[in-house]
Each structure stands twice: as structure tokens, then as C-alpha cells.
Residue, then its C-alpha position, 0 to 999 in steps of 0.5 A: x443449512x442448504x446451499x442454493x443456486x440461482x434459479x434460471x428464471x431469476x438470473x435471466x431477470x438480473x441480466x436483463x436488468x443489466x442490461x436495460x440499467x447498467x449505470x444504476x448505481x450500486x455501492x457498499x457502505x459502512x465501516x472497516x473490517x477484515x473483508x470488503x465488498x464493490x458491489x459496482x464490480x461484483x468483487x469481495x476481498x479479505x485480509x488473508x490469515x496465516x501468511x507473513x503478511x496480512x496481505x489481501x486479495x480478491x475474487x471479482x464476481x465477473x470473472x471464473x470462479x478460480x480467478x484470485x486478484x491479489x492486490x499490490x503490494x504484498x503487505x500487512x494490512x489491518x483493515x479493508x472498507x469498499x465502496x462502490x467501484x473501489x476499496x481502501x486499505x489501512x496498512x497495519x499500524x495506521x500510518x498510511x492507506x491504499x486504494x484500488x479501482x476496479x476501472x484501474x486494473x485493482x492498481x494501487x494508490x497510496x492515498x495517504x503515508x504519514x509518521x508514527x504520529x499521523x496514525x489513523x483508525x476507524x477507515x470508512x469508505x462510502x460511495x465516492x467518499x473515503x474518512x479516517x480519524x487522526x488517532x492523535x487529535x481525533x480529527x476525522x479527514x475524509x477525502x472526496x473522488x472527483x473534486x477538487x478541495x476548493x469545490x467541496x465544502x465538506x471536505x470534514x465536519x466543521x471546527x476541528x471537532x474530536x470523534x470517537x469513531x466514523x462510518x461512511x454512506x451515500x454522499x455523506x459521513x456520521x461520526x460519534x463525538x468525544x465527550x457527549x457521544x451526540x451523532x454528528x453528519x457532514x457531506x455532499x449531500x448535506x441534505x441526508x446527512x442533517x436529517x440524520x444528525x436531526x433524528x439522532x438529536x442529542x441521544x449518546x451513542x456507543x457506535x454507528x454504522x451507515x447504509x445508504x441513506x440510514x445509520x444505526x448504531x448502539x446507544x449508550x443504554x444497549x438498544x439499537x437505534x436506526x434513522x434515516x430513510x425508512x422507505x423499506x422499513x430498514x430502520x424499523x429494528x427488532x424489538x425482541x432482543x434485549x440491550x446489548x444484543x447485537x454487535x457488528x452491524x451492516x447496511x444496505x440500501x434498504x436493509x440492515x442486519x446484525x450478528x447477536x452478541x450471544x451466538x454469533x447468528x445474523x439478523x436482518x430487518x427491512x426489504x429485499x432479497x437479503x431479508x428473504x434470504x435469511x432462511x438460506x444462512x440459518x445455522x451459520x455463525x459469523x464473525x463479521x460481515x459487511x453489506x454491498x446495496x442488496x447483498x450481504x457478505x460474512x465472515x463465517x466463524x470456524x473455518x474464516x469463509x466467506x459467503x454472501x447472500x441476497x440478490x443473487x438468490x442463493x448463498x454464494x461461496x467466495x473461493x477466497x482463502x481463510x481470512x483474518x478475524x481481526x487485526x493483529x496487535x500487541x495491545x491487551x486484549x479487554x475481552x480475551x485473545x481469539x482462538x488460534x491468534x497466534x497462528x492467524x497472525x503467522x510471522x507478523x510478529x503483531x501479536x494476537x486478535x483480540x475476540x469480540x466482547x460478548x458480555x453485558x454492557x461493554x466499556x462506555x468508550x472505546x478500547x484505545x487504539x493498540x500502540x503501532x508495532x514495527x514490521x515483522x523482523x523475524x520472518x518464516x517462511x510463508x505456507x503455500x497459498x491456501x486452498x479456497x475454504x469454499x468451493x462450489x461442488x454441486x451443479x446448483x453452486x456452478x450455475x450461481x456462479x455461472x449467473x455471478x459471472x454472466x451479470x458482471x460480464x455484462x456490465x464490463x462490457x457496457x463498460x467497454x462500450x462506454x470507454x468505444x464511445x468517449x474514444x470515438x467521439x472525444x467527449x472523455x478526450x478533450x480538454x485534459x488537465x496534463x498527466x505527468x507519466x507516474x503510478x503513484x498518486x498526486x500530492x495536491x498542497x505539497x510536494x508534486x513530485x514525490x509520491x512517498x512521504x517526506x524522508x526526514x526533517x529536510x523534507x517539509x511536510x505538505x500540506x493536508x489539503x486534498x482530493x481525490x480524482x479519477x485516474x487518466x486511462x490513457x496515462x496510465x496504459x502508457x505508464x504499463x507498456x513502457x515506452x512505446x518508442x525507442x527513445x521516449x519524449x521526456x528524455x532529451x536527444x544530446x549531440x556528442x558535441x553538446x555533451x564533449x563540451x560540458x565536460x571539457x572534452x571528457x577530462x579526467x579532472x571531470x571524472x566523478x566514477x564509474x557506471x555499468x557501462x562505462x565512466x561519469x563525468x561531471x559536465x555543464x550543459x550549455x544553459x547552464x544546468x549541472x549534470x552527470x554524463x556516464x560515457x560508454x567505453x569505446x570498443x569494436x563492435x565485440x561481446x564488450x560492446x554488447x554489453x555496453x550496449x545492453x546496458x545503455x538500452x536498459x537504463x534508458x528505458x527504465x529510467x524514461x519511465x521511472x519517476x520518484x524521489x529516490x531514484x537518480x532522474x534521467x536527463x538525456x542521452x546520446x547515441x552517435x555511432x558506437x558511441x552511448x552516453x546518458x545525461x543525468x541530474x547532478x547529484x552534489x553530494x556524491x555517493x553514499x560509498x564515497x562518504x563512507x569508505x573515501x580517504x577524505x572521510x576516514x577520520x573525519x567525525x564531522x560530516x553530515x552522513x557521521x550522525x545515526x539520525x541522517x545513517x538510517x535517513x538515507x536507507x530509508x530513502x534508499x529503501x523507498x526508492x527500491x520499494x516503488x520499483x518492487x510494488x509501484x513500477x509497472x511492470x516491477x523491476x529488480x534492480x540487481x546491483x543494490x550498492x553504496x556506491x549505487x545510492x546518491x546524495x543530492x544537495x539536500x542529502x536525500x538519497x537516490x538509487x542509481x545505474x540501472x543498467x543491469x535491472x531486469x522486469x522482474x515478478x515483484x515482491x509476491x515471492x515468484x522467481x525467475x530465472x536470470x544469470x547472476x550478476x552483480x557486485x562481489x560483496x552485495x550479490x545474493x548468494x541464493x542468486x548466485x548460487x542458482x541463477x534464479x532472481x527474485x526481488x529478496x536478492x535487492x532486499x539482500x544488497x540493502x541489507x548490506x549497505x545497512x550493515x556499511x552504514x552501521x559499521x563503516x566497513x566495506x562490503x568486503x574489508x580486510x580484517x586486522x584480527x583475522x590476519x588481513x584477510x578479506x572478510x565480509x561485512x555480513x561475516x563480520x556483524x552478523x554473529x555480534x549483532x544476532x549475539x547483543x554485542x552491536x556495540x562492538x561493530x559500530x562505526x566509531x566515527x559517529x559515535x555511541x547512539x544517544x538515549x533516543x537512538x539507541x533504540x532505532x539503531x538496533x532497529x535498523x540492525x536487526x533489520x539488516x540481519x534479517x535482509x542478508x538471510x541466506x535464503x531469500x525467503x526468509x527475508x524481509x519484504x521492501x515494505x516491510x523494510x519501509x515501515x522499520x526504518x520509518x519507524x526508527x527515524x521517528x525513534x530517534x527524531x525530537x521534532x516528531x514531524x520529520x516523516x510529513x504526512x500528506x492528503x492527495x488526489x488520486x491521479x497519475x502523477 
């Protein structure tokens, strides 16, 4: 096979057009696999094989070729669909999904989170449409970008109908029933999608795949068939193949092709340069591939590279790394496990790839979805970053890439133009609806304020009605650069007086703790709202004063900025003089550190927090709270001092993470460090941390590791141990070896009790996850989302209700 470049002639014609059409729109269609492709941007992504976590990542046509997107957050996914300037991603085990915009900076946006028995499959993303099915009801869902659900008709097909699988076009979705396998089309352009369902009339159908104005799919006797618009011949399918001849498929605007089932070669049939281009990919095998309006990317068998095809009149080599074939499961595997599964799916402890049937006629209905597994417990360290598998190494390759680039700088500077334009004229300016400051998504028809799923059965569930809707630019540069003030808007400017005189001048009986800069009074605002006011201490302008001061500028703006329903909500502050106070929500059931360790509690067996099912709640929303700061802040914050008596308990028992006032802007959860003094809590402090005074978020995973362990145990992070002579010991030394030895029965705390059959095993869940958090090197720990995924599926473990953990449909929009 020969490589091509692009011809100097014919990159000069895609600039011009370019520039005479940058708004033409350009999309890519069908179905979830491992790779994606937005054509509207030039990007191509992948789920990358051989790592921790199936994370993905990208590489934008626009930018040089050495230029890798790494997609937030880094965690398992399995399966990808893009669509014209954004592309979506199901997070492995199917119980939530995530979108990306091009125009957002590739900003994550969690589109859905639901428990265990909201799983979806079948992803597809079409141009400004996004459809799963419920694997539960086989209910497809589809969220539409730019409405609200009150203005679309066809949010979904009509009466609940069951689907097998969906794929996703233009302006409408197709669907296979359950039972008769008769083709099924809803839409905004309810036009193409009944001409459509009108050609398939009632021929059962195995599987579809839609382009922009066509479907194909296999019917139940193995042949192909394709309707729709045939302006180019893309529906016109080859008739020297035999049934069962092909396998996946992809479409464009107006071509189609297929990899034969046999030896794994594409073919295509209609117009344009991807059909004239075939001769250029002879000889390539191809585990799958996916279709961009002209062009065509595939996943090559063997080394797992990408290449794409079409018109940019070469075979273009994306500098990815080797990417995944399929997704990893624990399932058995109808046709065999793929070749090196195990090594693909490294440290995801999911299990193997399935390979693809390439008999005769597969199963008349489609394998069941693989059973949801946790998130890896046991956790190796990840292998440096691949090297891209393809790189251009001829002159002909580096001017392809050249033109690549050249064409999608130009449409981003259109774009910029765009953007001048509204900014000057006010055109995109007026009449805003409010944008509250927040990376997360909106959820529409349920609870505004919380961007996560519902934590537990104290939490209703929302409401499943929803859309999605463009993103505020201007909210969210805003969100990016912090507070561009000292004192931001949302927090309120308290006089020492107001302050003095809703807590009773500071009494002691109003004494509820103490922060990292000073003491927390209970106070009574003068309208009648109950906070918590954490005074600094009063000292000379010394090294303790600067710290205090540090502290206090640090809470206040990270907090000013920081919205979630796991973390403790900054009311106001003061700042008089030497004096710093800052004025908090109340939070009425105290802290976690109290409920476990207090006097008041140490032989009680009846509180609210002695229960296994509300232990593991409340770390899994304390877990929250810290991914959100890990994977959604930006930029990501560590919080550095992840302690019981740090995580609050609001009147509905639902727990936050607090004090702020050691939290640093930290590189994330992609692994970097930084360097940074150690400081912290003796007992929670990572001991890698501490040791090299090097900080990354795995030292926050470390300290919830260790409130795991209270939480288990109801010891503090360091007790004095009868059986050791009254030493000190730590909570890590203590469990640790019992539970990594099977003996979690002999560390559990006996004011809860023995775990009840439904517990049992979630509690052993949680512990192992524990263990694995205080690993002694950083690496070897669990990431927050990860961490998330356990302790949900442990709350679902030991929940009757099966609905405790809420699903939600929403918007995409700033919160």
C-alpha cells in the first residue's frame, strides 16, 4: 500500500473552499465504537489500549501534528460516537455518558449518570442529536443540542417502544424493534426519517448504521440493504458478495462502506473521494472504522492505528496512540477472546475483547450486554505514553498534514471572526437566559443545583426530561480564570459587627470546631439564616498571621468559585483590619469526625451514621465532592488536607467537603506532580507527599482512603491500641494487613454491627477499595473516578429500592 500526500493543487482548492463555505456543514454519523471522528473540527479520537484506564484522547486536524488532546477525566470508557463539532462517551459499565465540544475547549460534560439499573448501550451521536437505549427497558433516549424538550416533538420514538439497537443521522435516529426487527425512524427532520422507515417497510433487520440521509443495515437473510437518499448511488450495495459478507459499517453524505467479515478489507460503493480513494487503502486490514461527510477513519488490524481516507486525497496517518478494538468485559465471549486482550485491557480488571463473529449467519439477536463491573481495584502502574504508532515520515506525508492543518486553521479563524463579530455587534450578547458560574451541566427537570447524580435514597430522583443546549462562552472563560476580582460578586461582604452579633460576640458556647486558620462559631444572621462563621486568630502581623492570611485568601477563592453538592457553599466573608472571618452554610449534622470518634457516640448503636448503607453514602459523596475538584474545577484543585473531621453532614445527612485553606491548583488526575511542601494532617498525610514534597491528586486519593478505613472501622486515623500496649498506631497499619489477609471481619466497627446478606458484599467493596487508596506510592492508587464508580456500585449492592442512586437527562449548559 502506498501512502499519498496531498497534491498541492488540490489543497489549494479545499482552502479556497474554505474560505468561500466555512459554514457548510460537515458532520460524522452512525454508530459507537472505539474511535470517533467531528469532522466540523478535523479531530479524530480513540479509546486508548494498554493503559490503567481506557481513557481517550484526541489529535485536531487543525493543529500540528505532534499536538495530542487528552480528554478529561481520565477514565475508562467504552465506546465513543461524534458527531459534527462534538463527540460523546460511555463510561464503562454504561451508567453514564460524557460530551465534548470543539467550541468548548474539548471541556467535559456529563450528559447523563445514572445507578446500575440506569445502564445504557448502543451510544450514537448524529449531528446535533445524541441516543442510547436503556439496556433495562430497551427504551431508546435521545437528547437534542439547542432545544428545549418543550419545543421538540421527538425527543424519542412514540410509546415507549423496545429497540434492539439505534444509530443516529441527520436530523433524525433509526432503531431496530424487539421482536419483528421492523425499522423504526423519529426526528426533527421527520421528513427523512418516515421515508426511510417507509422503504424498510416491514423487512426484519439484524442491525443498522446511518450516514446523512441513508441507513443500511444487515437483514435477517445476511444481505445488506440501504435506503434513503440515493443521489450519489450510496444505497446502491454490491451485489458480488455473498449473505453475511460484511460487518461493520460506516456513512457518509454520500458514500457507504463496509469491512467483509472474511479478511477484514473495506469496501465502498457511491461518490466522492472516499470511493476514489479506495485504491490508497488496498491491502490494510481494519478492525473498524467510522465516516466523517467525505472521509473515512479506520482502525487498522495488527498495530491498532488510525488512518483516514477520502478528501484530503491521501491516506492521512493519525499520530494517536494504539488504540483499543473493543471494550473490555467480563461476559463470555460468543465468537472467542481477541488476540493480546488481556494486555489491551491492562489494569482495567474488565476482563477481555471480545473478537468479531466472522462465521455464517450470527445469533438472530444480539449478545446481551456484559453485566456491569466495578472499577479496577487492583491498580499497576500505567506504561508511559505511547509513542504514535503512525507518523509521517515522507515529505508527501508532511505536506498532507500541512494542508490538514492549513484548512482547519482556517476554518478556526472564521470561527474567531464569528465570535469578533457577535461581541461587537451584541447580536450573540442580548437577551441571555442567567448562567450560574458551574463546569458542570444543568440538570433540567430535577435538581438544579447538583450536577452529580443523586447520592442515595435521600436524594429524589429527576426527572428524565431534558436537552441539551449550547454552552455561554463568556460563563465559562469566567469559570476558567477564577475570580477576576479579589472579592468576587456571589459572596457577601459581612461587617465584623453583623458577624459579632450572630454569634453572641463570639461565645464559647457557640463554638462548633476549628478550621486551618482559626475557630467556627455557630452564628444567626440578622435575617434569620443559620451559618457557620470561621474566625482567624488574632496575632501581630507574624509568620502566623501569614499563614492565616494565606489561608483565608485561599478559601475564598476557591470557594467563590466552586459549586457542587458535596462541597461546604461559601456564604460571605469579612475582612476588617487583621481581622478574616468567612461565613459558610450551616451544616447540622456536624462532622463526620464527630459522629465517629465523639464521646456522645462511642457507645451509641442508634445514630444515623452506624448503619453500613448510610457509611458508604457518605463516601461516596464525600467522593464526589473530590472528583469534581480532580476532573471538573478548572483549573483542578488538590485539596490537601482530606479528613473526617473535613467532610460535613448537612440536615439531609448528605455529605460535603470542607476547609479549603490548604488546597493548591493542582495538574489534575492525569498522574503529573508538582512540587509543593507537604502539609496536611498527621494520620491522613500522603506518606509519598510527605516524603518527597512532591504533590499530586492521588495524595487526596490517599486521605480518603483513610477516612474509608474510620468509616470501617471507627477508629481514628491514629488510636492507641490495647493489644499493642497502648501505642499509637495507625488505622492503615491496623486494617490494612487483616483486610488484604480476609479477616475484614475482625477490624469492623462493632457499633454497626455485622453487614446483612445485601451488604456484605459492598462493604468488602469499599474496603478493598480502601486498601488500595493508601498504597504507598501514589501510582499505584485508584483515580477518583474510579473511586466513584466502586462506591456506587456498593451503594447499589446494599440498596432494596434500586433507585437510590437517580438518574437524570439534562442540558448541556453551564450551570
Amino acid at each position: 500500500m502506498t501512502t499519498r500526500h496531498l497534491p498541492q493543487s488540490l489543497a489549494i482548492i479545499l482552502l479556497l473552499f474554505a474560505v468561500i463555505s466555512p459554514l457548510t456543514p460537515v458532520h460524522s454519523l452512525g454508530s459507537a465504537s472505539t474511535i470517533a471522528v467531528t469532522d466540523g473540527s478535523g479531530t479524530v479520537c480513540g479509546i486508548v489500549a494498554e493503559e490503567a484506564t481506557q481513557r481517550i484522547e484526541c489529535r485536531n486536524g487543525s493543529a500540528q501534528s505532534e499536538n495530542i488532546i487528552r480528554i478529561s477525566p481520565n477514565a475508562s470508557f467504552e465506546a465513543i460516537s461524534g458527531g459534527r463539532d462534538f463527540f460523546c462517551g460511555l463510561r464503562t459499565g454504561g451508567s453514564s455518558f460524557l460530551c465534548w465540544e470543539y467550541a468548548n475547549n474539548f471541556q467535559p460534560k456529563r450528559v447523563f449518570n445514572g445507578s446500575v439499573d440506569d445502564r445504557l448501550k448502543d451510544l450514537t451521536v448524529g449531528v446535533d442529536q445524541v441516543c442510547a437505549i436503556e439496556v433495562a427497558s430497551g427504551i431508546p433516549r435521545c437528547w437534542w443540542r439547542g432545544r428545549e424538550s418543550s419545543e421538540n416533538m421527538y425527543l424519542g420514538p412514540k410509546n415507549n417502544e423496545k429497540f434492539e439497537s439505534v444509530t443516529s443521522g441527520r436530523g433524525f435516529s433509526c432503531g431496530v424493534l424487539k421482536g419483528s426487527r421492523r425499522v423504526r425512524c423519529w426526528g426533527q427532520n421527520r421528513s427523512i426519517a418516515m421515508s426511510i422507515e417507509t422503504q424498510f417497510g416491514d423487512s426484519p433487520m439484524l442491525s443498522l448504521v446511518s450516514g446523512e440521509k441513508h441507513v443500511c443495515g444487515m437483514g435477517s437473510n445476511g444481505s445488506l440493504i440501504c435506503r434513503g437518499n440515493n443521489d450519489s448511488g450510496q444505497t446502491n450495495v454490491p451485489k458480488n458478495f455473498g449473505a453475511f459478507e460484511f460487518g461493520v459499517m460506516a456513512l457518509g453524505s454520500n458514500h457507504s462502506c463496509a469491512i467483509r467479515r472474511s479478511n477484514g478489507s473495506v469496501v465502498c460503493w457511491g461518490g466522492g473521494g472516499v470511493v476514489d480513494g479506495m485504491d490508497r487503502v488496498n491491502g490494510l486490514l481494519f478492525e473498524s472504522i467510522v465516516s466523517g461527510s467525505d472521509f473515512v477513519c479506520g482502525l487498522v488490524s495488527g498495530n491498532l492505528s488510525v488512518v483516514c481516507w477520502g478528501s484530503m486525497g491521501g491516506v492521512l496517518e493519525v499520530p494517536l496512540p494504539k488504540i483499543i478494538p473493543g471494550p473490555c468485559t467480563t461476559s463470555s465471549c460468543q465468537c472467542g477472546v481477541y488476540l493480546d486482550s488481556q494486555a489491551l485491557c491492562s489494569g482495567s480488571g474488565s476482563g477481555s475483547i471480545c473478537k468479531k463473529c466472522t462465521g455464517a449467519q450470527p445469533a438472530s439477536a444480539p449478545a446481551p450486554a456484559p453485566a456491569p463491573a466495578p472499577a479496577p481495584l487492583s491498580m499497576p502502574p500505567p506504561p508511559p505514553p505511547s509513542s504514535p504508532v503512525l507518523r509521517p515520515q515522507s515529505e508527501g506525508k508532511r505536506k498532507g498534514l500541512l494542508a490538514f492543518a492549513i484548512v482547519g486553521s482556517v476554518g478556526s479563524l472564521f470561527g474567531i471572526c464569528t465570535v469578533v463579530y457577535c461581541l461587537w455587534t451584541g447580536v450573540c450578547c442580548c437577551n441571555h437566559k442567567k448562567i450560574h458560574n458551574s463546569v458542570q451541566p444543568t440538570i433540567t427537570g430535577g435538581n438544579g443545583n447538583a450536577p452529580q447524580s443523586g447520592s442515595g435514597p435521600l436524594t429524589p430522583p429527576f426527572s428524565r426530561s431534558g436537552t441539551m443546549r449550547r454552552q455561554s462562552s463568556r460563563a465559562m472563560r469566567r469559570q476558567r480564570s477564577g475570580t477576576s476580582s479579589k472579592h468576587p460578586d456571589r459572596a457577601e461582604d459581612f461587617t465584623l459587627a453583623e458577624l459579632a452579633a450572630a454569634t453572641d460576640n463570639f461565645s464559647l458556647e457557640n463554638k462548633i470546631g476549628a478550621g486551618s486558620f482559626g475557630t467556627v462559631y455557630k452564628g444567626k444572621l440578622a435575617d434569620g439564616r443559620e451559618v457557620a462563621i470561621k474566625r482567624g486568630e488574632t496575632t501581630p502581623k507574624t509568620k502566623k498571621f501569614q499563614e492565616k492570611e494565606s489561608a483565608f485568601q485561599s478559601e475564598l477563592a476557591f470557594l467563590s468559585r466552586l459549586h457542587h453538592k458535596h462541597l461546604v457553599r461559601l456564604v460571605g466573608f469579612c475582612e476588617e483590619k487583621e481581622e478574616r472571618l468567612l461565613v459558610y452554610e450551616n451544616m447540622n449534622n456536624g462532622a463526620l469526625y464527630d459522629h465517629l470518634h465523639s464521646k456522645s457516640n462511642t457507645e451509641k448503636s442508634s445514630s444515623v451514621v452506624n448503619s453500613w448503607k448510610m457509611r458508604i453514602k457518605i463516601s461516596l459523596d464525600a467522593a464526589r465532592g473530590i472528583e469534581y475538584l480532580h476532573n471538573y474545577a478548572v483549573p483542578p484543585i488538590i485539596h490537601r488536607d482530606i479528613k473526617s473531621s473535613n467532610i460535613l453532614l448537612d440536615a439531609n445527612w448528605t455529605a460535603r467537603v470542607s476547609d479549603f485553606g490548604l488546597s493548591l491548583m493542582g495538574p489534575g488526575s492525569r498522574g503529573e506532580c508538582m512540587p509543593a511542601k507537604a502539609a496536611g494532617t498527621v494520620g491522613y498525610m500522603d506518606p509519598e507527599y510527605y516524603k518527597l514534597n512532591v504533590l499530586t491528586s492521588k495524595s487526596d486519593v490517599y486521605g480518603l482512603g483513610v477516612v474509608l478505613l474510620e468509616l470501617l472501622t471507627g477508629r481514628r486515623a491514629i488510636f492507641k491500641d490495647e493489644e499493642e500496649g497502648g501505642n499509637p498506631v495507625s488505622v492503615v497499619d491496623f486494617a490494612v494487613p487483616k483486610i488484604a489477609s480476609g479477616e475484614l471481619q475482625r477490624v469492623l466497627d462493632v457499633r454497626v454491627g455485622p453487614p446483612e446478606i445485601k451488604e456484605a458484599e459492598a462493604v468488602e467493596l469499599m474496603a478493598y477499595m480502601a486498601v488500595h487508596c493508601v498504597s504507598l506510592e501514589g501510582r499505584e492508587r485508584p483515580s477518583m473516578t474510579d473511586i466513584v464508580a466502586n462506591l456506587e456500585r456498593a451503594l447499589a449492592l446494599c440498596d432494596d429500592s434500586h433507585g437510590s442512586i437517580s438518574s437524570a437527562t439534562f442540558s448541556i449548559v453551564s450551570e
